[in-house]
PALUMVO-218431 format. One line per 2 residues: their letters; for each residue y negated, z negated, x of C-alpha. Coordinates in steps of 0.001 Angstrom, whole numbers, plus 500000, padded with zeros to 6 digits. Each point is the difference from the previous one (the first is absolute). Example, Ala and Ser with C-alpha at 12.3 -4.5 7.8 and 13.67 -1.06 7.14 Angstrom:
<torgus>
AS> 504500 492200 512300 ~ 496560 500660 501370
</torgus>
This chain:
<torgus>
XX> 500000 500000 500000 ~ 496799 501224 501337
XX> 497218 497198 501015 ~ 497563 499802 497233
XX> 496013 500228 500177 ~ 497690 498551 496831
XX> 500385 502962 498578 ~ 503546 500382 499420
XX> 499946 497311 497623 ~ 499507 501112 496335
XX> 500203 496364 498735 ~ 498974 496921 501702
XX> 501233 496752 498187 ~ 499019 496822 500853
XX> 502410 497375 498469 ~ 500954 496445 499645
XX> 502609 498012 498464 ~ 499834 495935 498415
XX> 503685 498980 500573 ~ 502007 496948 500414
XX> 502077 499270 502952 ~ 501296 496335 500143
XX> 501111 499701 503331 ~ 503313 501775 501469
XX> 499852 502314 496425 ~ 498742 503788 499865
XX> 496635 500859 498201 ~ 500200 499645 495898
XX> 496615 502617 499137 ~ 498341 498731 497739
XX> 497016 502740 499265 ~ 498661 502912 502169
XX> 496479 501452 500225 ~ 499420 503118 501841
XX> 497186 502369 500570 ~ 499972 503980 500865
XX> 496933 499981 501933 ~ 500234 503779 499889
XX> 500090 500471 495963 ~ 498823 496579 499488
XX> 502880 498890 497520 ~ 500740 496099 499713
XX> 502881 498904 499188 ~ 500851 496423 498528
XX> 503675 499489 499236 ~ 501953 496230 498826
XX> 503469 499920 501035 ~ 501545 501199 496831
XX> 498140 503217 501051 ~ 500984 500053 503381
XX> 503219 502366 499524 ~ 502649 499853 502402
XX> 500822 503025 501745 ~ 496804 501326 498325
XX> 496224 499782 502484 ~ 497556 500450 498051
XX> 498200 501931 502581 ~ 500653 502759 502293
XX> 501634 499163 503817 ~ 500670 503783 501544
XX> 498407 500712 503104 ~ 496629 501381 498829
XX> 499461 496272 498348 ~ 498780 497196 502201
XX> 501232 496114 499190 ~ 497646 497549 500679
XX> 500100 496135 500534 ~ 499312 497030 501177
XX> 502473 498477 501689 ~ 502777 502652 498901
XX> 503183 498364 500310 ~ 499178 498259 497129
XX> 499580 502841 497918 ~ 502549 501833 501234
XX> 502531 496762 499571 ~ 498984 500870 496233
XX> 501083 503569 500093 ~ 503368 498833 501099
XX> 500153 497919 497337 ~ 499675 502017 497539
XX> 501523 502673 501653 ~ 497153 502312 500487
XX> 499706 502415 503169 ~ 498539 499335 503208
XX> 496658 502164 500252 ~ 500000 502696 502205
XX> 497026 498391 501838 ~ 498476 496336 499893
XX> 497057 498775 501559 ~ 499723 496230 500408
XX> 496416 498926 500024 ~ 501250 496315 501865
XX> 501068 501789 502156 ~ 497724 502190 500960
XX> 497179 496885 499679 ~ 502033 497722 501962
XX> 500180 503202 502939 ~ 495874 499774 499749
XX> 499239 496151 500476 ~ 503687 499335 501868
XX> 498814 497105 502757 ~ 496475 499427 498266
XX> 500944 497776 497536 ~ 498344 500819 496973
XX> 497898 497122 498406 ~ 501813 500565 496257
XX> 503116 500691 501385 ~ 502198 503400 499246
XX> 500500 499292 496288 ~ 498582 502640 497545
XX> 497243 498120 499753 ~ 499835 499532 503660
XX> 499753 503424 500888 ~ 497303 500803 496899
XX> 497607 496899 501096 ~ 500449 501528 503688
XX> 498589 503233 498419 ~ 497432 498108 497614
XX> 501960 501557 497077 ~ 499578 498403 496577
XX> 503230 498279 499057 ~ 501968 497133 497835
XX> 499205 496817 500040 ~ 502278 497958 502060
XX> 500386 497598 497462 ~ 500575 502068 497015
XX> 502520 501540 502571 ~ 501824 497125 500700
XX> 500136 499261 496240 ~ 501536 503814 499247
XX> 502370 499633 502401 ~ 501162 496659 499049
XX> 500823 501520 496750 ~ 501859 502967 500974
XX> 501862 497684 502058 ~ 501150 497466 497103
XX> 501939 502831 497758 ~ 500050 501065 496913
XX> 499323 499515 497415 ~ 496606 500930 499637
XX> 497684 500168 497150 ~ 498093 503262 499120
XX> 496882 498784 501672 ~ 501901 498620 502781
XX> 501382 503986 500383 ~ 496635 501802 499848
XX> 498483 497071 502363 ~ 503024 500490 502824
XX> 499399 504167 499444 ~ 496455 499452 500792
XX> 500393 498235 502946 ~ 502654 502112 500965
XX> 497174 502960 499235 ~ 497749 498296 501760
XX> 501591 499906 503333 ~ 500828 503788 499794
XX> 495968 500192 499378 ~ 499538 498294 503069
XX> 502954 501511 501951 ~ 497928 503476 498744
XX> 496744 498933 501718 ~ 501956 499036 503260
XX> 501835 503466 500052 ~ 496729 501732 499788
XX> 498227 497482 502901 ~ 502819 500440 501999
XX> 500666 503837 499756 ~ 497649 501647 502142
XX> 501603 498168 503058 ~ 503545 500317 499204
XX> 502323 501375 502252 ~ 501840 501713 497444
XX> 503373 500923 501490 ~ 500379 497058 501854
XX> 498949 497696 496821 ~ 503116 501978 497841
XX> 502332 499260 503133 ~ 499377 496502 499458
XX> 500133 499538 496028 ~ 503634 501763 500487
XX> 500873 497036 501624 ~ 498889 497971 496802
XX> 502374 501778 498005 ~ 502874 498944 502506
XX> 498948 496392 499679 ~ 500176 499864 496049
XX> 503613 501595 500825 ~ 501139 497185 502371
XX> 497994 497434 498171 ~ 502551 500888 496922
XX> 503125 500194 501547 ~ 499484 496755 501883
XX> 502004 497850 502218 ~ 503565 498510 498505
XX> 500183 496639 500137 ~ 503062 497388 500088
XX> 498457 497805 496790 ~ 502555 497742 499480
XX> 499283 498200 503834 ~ 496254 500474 499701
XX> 499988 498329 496307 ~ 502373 497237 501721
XX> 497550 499391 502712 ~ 496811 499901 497308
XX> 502011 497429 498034 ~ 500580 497939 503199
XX> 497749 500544 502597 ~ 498314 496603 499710
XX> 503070 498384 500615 ~ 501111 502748 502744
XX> 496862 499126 502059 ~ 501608 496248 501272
XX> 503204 501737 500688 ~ 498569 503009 502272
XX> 498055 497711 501865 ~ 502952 497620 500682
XX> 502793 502936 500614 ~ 497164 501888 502629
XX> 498381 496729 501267 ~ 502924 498558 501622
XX> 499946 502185 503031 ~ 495973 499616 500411
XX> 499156 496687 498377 ~ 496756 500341 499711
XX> 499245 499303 496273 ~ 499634 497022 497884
XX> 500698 500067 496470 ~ 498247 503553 499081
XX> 497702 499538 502563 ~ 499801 502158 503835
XX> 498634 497513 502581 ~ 498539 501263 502413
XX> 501165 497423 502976 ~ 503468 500491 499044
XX> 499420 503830 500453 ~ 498227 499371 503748
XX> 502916 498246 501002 ~ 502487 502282 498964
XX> 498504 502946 501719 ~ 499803 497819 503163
XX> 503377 499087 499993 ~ 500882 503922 499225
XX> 497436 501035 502712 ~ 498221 501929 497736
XX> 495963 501118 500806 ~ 497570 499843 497252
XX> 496625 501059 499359 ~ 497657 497486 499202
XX> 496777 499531 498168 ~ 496618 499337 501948
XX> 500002 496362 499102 ~ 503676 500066 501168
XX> 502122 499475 497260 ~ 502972 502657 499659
XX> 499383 502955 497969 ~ 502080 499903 496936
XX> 499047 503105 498153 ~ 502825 502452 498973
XX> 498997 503080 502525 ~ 500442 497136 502891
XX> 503140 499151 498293 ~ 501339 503265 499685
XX> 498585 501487 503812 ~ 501735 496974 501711
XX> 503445 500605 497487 ~ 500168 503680 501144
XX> 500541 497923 503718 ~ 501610 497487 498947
XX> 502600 501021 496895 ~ 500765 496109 499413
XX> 496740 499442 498732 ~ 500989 502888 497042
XX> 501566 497594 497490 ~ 497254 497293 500487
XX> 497100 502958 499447 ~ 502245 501277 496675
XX> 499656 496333 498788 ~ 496585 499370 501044
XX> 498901 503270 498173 ~ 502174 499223 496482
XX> 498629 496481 499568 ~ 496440 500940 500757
XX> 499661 503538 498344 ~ 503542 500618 497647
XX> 499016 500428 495996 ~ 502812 501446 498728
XX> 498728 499519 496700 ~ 496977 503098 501516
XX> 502992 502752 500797 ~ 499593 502171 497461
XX> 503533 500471 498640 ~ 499602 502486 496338
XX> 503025 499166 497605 ~ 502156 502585 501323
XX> 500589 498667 503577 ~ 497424 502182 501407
XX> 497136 498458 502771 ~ 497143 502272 498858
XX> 496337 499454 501330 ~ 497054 502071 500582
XX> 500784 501760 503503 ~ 496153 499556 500325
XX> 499415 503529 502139 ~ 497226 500192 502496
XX> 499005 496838 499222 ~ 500454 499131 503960
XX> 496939 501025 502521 ~ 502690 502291 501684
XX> 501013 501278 496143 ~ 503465 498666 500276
XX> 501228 498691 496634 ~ 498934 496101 499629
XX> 502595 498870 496699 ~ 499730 496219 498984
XX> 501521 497467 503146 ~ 501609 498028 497177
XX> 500951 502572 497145 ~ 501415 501688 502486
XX> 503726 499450 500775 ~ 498952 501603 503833
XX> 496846 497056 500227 ~ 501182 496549 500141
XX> 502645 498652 502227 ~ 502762 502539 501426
XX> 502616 497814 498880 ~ 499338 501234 496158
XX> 500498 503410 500355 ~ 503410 499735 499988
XX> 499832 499257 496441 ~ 499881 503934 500616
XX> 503017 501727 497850 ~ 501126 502950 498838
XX> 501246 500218 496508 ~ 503363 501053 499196
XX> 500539 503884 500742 ~ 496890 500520 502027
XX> 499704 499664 503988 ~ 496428 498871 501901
XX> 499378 501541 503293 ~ 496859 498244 502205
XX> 498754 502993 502052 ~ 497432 499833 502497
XX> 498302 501861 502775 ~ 501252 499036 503437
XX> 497511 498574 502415 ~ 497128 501696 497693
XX> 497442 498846 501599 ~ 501005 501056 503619
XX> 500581 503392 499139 ~ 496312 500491 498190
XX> 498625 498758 503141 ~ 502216 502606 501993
XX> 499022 502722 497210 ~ 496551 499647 499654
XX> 498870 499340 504037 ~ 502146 502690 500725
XX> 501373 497486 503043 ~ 503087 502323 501152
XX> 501706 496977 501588 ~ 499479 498065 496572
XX> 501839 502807 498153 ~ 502767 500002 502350
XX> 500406 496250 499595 ~ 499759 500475 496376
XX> 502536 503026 499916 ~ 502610 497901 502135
XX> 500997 498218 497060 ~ 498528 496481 501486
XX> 496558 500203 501222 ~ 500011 496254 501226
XX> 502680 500808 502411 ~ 498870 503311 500837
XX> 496723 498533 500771 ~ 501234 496936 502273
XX> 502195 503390 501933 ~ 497210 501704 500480
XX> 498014 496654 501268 ~ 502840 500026 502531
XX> 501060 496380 498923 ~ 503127 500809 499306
XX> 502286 502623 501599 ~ 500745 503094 497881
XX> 503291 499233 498824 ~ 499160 496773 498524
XX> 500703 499441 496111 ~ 498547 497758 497262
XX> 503509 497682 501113 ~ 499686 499991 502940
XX> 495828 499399 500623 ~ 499413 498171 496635
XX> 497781 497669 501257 ~ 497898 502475 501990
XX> 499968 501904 497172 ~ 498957 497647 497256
XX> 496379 499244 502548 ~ 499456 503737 499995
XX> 500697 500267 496273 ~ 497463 496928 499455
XX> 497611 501904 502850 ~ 499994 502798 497589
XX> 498660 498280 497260 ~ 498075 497754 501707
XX> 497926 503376 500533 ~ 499951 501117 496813
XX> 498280 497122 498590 ~ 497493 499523 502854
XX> 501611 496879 501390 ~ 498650 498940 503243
XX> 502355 498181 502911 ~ 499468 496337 498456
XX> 501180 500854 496897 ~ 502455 502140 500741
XX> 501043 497230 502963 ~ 500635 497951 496999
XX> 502030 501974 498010 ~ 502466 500740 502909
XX> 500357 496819 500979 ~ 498909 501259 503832
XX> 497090 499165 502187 ~ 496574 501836 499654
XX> 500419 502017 502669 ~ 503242 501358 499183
XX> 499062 501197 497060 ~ 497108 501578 501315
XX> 502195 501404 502142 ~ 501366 501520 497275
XX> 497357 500745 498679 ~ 498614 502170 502765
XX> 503668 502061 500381 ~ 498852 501199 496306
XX> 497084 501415 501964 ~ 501460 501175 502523
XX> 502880 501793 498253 ~ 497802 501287 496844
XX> 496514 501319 501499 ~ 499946 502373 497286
XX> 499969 497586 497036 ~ 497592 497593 501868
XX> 497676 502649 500322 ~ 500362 501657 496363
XX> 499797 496208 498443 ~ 497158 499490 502088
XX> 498309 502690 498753 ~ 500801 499449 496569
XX> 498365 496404 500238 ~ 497333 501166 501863
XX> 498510 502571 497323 ~ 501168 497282 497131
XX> 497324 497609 501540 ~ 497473 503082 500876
XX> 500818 501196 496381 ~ 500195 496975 498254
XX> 503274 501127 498304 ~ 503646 501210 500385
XX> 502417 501966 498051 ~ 503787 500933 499401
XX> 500698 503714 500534 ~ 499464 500869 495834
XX> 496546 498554 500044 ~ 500476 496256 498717
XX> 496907 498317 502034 ~ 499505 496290 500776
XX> 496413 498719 500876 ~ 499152 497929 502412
XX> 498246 496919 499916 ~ 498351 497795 502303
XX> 502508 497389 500046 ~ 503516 502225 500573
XX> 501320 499216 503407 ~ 500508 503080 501506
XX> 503535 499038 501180 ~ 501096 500488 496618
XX> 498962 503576 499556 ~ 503032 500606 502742
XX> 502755 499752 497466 ~ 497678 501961 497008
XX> 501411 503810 501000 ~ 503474 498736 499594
XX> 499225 498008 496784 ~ 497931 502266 497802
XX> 501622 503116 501421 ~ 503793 498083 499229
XX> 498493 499797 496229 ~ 499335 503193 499676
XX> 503437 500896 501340 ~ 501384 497789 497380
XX> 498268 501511 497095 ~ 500888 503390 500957
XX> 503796 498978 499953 ~ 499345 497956 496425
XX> 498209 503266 498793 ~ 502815 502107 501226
XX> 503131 497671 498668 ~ 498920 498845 497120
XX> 499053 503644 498228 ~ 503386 500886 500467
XX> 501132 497477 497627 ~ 501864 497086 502826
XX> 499215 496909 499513 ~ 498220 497807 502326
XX> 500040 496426 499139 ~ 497010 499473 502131
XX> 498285 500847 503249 ~ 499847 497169 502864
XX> 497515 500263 502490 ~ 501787 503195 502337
XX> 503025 500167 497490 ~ 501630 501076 496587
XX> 502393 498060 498017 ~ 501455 502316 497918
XX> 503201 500184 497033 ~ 502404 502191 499065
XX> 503133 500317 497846 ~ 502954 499774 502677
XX> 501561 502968 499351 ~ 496658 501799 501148
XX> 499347 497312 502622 ~ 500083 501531 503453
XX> 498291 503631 499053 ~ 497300 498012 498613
XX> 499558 498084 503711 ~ 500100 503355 501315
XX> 497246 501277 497717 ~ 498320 496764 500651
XX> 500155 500288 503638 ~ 498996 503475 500138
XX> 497127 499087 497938 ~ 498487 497946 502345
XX> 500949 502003 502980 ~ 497894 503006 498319
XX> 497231 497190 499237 ~ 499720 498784 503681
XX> 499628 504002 501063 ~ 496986 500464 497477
XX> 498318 497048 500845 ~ 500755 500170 504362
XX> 500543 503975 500324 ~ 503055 500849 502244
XX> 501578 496553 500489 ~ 502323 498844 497540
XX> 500897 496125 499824 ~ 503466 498597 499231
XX> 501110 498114 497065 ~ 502650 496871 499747
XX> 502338 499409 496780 ~ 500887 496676 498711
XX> 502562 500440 497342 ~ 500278 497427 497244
XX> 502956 500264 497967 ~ 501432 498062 496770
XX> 500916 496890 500404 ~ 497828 499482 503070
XX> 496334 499302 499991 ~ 497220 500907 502344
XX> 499869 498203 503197 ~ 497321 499043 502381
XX> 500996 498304 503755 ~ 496676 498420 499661
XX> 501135 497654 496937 ~ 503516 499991 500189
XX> 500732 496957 500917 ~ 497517 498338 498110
XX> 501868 501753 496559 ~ 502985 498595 501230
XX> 498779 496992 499754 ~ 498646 500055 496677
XX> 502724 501051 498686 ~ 502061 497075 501306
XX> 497064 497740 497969 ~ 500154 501876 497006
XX> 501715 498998 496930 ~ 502875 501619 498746
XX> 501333 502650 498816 ~ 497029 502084 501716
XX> 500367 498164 503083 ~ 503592 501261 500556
XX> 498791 503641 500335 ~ 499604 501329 503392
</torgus>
């Protein structure tokens, strides 16, 4: 299908929905208004008008969708089993892309965006007070149905004004590139992720009463609590008598937040279980996961809500937010198989891509760039293996990302457990062996700060500020270019009708009927092989497979043992199942 201009489109609708969506459960539309800004029709349609199978206006390519905040909309289309339209333009978006890093002072809301233009719009109470209603359910009173269609009216007024602000400086293709991605959200949004229900209501019921048991079965081998409470002493002189280093505070006190916690576990794996804990008391509300009445963990997968436009879903409605431990609660019904497919060493090999570092790509293209890159450091001899230099090969590994996120040789010192200057030893090997990258990344930082910006290869553009640390521009490329990776695989999967379950950061978890199983991985992987090419040119990056298969659940090293232990706590009959 041919790129469209302004012209091409016959019919411009701008639309929005008032559903209800208690959490975990797919939209329920409740009305629909929609403009043609071309004819100037207005629509107003209740539910019992809202026909399934039936849109009540046109979605071919010469007729443009418009929204605010699409997925929503389009979650409603599924619902009632309308069509996708052939193109969708996402004024969120396109408004978050404008102000991304500035901070707008109404925030990105509707409203946000049309007080950042000085557009007249609702009232935010009389807002509040609409939405409330549409929110509580039927049923409503005649005036309570022309009052929720005029406030549904009324934000397609405003959404109206926006479009026409906003227009002149549209990038038009690129804009329709990412609304496509919208659509692929309301699909994954509505398949959702399966969920074992029976242990999660067990642990609801119970979890009270599970806290005082966790601590005790985990505590024995650190003893450093007291009742519910971590003390702090008790924690200084376990790591003493473990030999373990930890940052501290400038008034001296040891840091106890969770990214200390979990940069000191990566060195020292005994301190996993004790983080898992740590993390469940403080932050766990199971009661938040939004679970719909099918089994299904749906949330809003919250696209380019992130500065670097990664997805940014709900930490605790979303089964991949809280603790590790709970996504094994991860299962796949009866029939169906889950496969967790993700991009190998993603990051790495958009680095390698995009500096165009020929020793990078070769690293990459070995199959194990963390090896590779310690061979060509000459620290280990060429026919070493990740068996038989593990060690050396876990510091280059860490060295690797150390770089990515701008770490300098203190904190990087920290998280390998070495001196300062080993790791800026290390450090300086990355220099040494990778003068290309150092000098495209350079580069790329040095015209963000000359430019005051920075963007991903399709145009999404972050602002800078006066306050970002510069270090953490290192890692942006790989982020925001990563995203758009991503989206280009959702886009691609998800229109042929396979279901993803949900995207995860540089992966897919995806389901399929087991008799179709393993050529849907294969169409999968391909997928995202044919994504990676758009979005880096000639390299392609690898993808892993984790199959999930009935009766076993989805695993993660990083809680594992901390399941394990919950299920020994947890009341039968649910605690008997592995």
């Amino acid at each position: 299908m041919a790129l469209p201009t302004w012209s091409t489109f016959a019919n411009i609708y701008v639309v929005d929905f008032e559903f209800s969506a208690p959490d975990g459960e797919s939209p329920r539309p409740i009305c629909c208004v929609a403009r043609n800004l071309r004819s100037g029709e207005l629509l107003r349609l209740w539910e019992d008008e809202l026909m399934p199978g039936c849109p009540p206006y046109r979605l071919d390519s010469e007729s443009l969708f418009v929204a605010y905040y699409a997925s929503a909309e389009l979650g409603c289309h599924l619902a009632l089993d309308w069509p996708m339209p052939a193109w969708t333009l996402d004024l969120y978006i396109e408004f978050k892309r404008l102000v991304n890093g500035t901070a707008p002072p109404c925030g990105y809301s509707l409203l946000g965006a049309g007080q950042y233009f000085g557009l007249p719009i609702l009232d935010v109470d009389e807002k509040q007070t609409m939405r409330a209603l549409a929110l509580r359910g039927g049923p409503w009173t005649s005036a309570e149905r022309v009052a929720l269609l005029d406030y549904c009216q009324s934000d397609v007024d405003a959404l109206a004004l926006l479009f026409e602000r906003m227009r002149p400086a549209l990038d038009l293709s690129r804009a329709l590139w990412r609304g496509q991605y919208m659509a692929a959200c309301a699909r994954m949004e509505r398949v959702g992720i399966p969920i074992d229900v029976s242990i999660l209501d067990t642990l609801r019921q119970s979890w009270d009463q599970l806290k005082a048991a966790l601590i005790a079965k985990v505590d024995v081998r650190y003893q450093v609590f007291e009742a519910e409470t971590f003390k702090a002493d008790r924690f200084e002189q376990y790591l003493a008598a473990h030999g373990i280093p930890w940052e501290r505070t400038d008034t001296g006190r040891l840091k106890l937040d969770d990214q200390t916690f979990k940069e000191r576990s990566r060195c020292f794996p005994a301190l996993d279980a004790l983080r898992e804990l740590r993390v469940s008391l403080a932050q766990l509300r199971l009661t938040d996961l939004a679970v719909g009445q099918d089994g299904r963990n749906r949330t809003l997968l919250s696209g380019y809500r992130a500065k670097t436009s990664r997805n940014a879903p709900s930490t605790s409605k979303f089964i991949f937010g809280p603790s590790t431990w709970l996504r094994h609660l991860i299962r796949p019904d009866v029939g169906t198989g889950l496969a967790y497919i993700d991009w190998s060493q993603q990051e790495f090999g958009i680095a390698a891509a995009l500096s165009g570092d020929p020793r990078m790509i070769d690293a990459y293209e070995s199959g194990d760039p963390y090896l590779a890159f310690a061979k060509q450091a000459g620290a280990v001899p060429a026919e070493a293996t990740k068996m038989s230099h593990s060690t050396v090969r876990e510091q280059f590994k860490s060295c690797v990302l150390a770089v990515q996120y701008g770490m300098g040789s203190e904190t990087f010192a920290r998280r390998i457990g070495q001196t300062p200057a080993h790791a800026a030893q290390l450090l300086e090997l990355h220099h040494r062996t990778y003068p290309v990258f150092w000098r495209w990344i350079d580069g790329v930082l040095s015209y963000a700060l000359l430019m005051n910006r920075i963007h991903s290869v399709f145009g999404w553009v972050l602002q800078l500020d006066a306050h970002l640390n510069p270090r953490t521009l290192q890692n942006y490329p790989m982020q925001t270019n990563g995203a758009e990776m991503l989206r280009a695989a959702c886009c691609r999967i998800t229109e042929t009708g396979i279901r993803v379950c949900a995207p995860v950061h540089d992966a897919l978890l995806i389901e399929a009927p087991l008799e179709q199983f393993d050529e849907t991985i294969v169409a999968v992987q391909t997928a995202m092989a044919a994504a990676s090419r758009l979005v880096l040119g000639s390299l392609t990056l690898r993808s892993s497979v984790t199959r999930i298969l009935p009766p076993s659940r989805f695993t993660d090293p990083r809680g594992a043992e901390m399941w394990r232990t919950v299920l020994d706590v947890l009341p039968e009959p649910a605690g008997v199942r592995a």
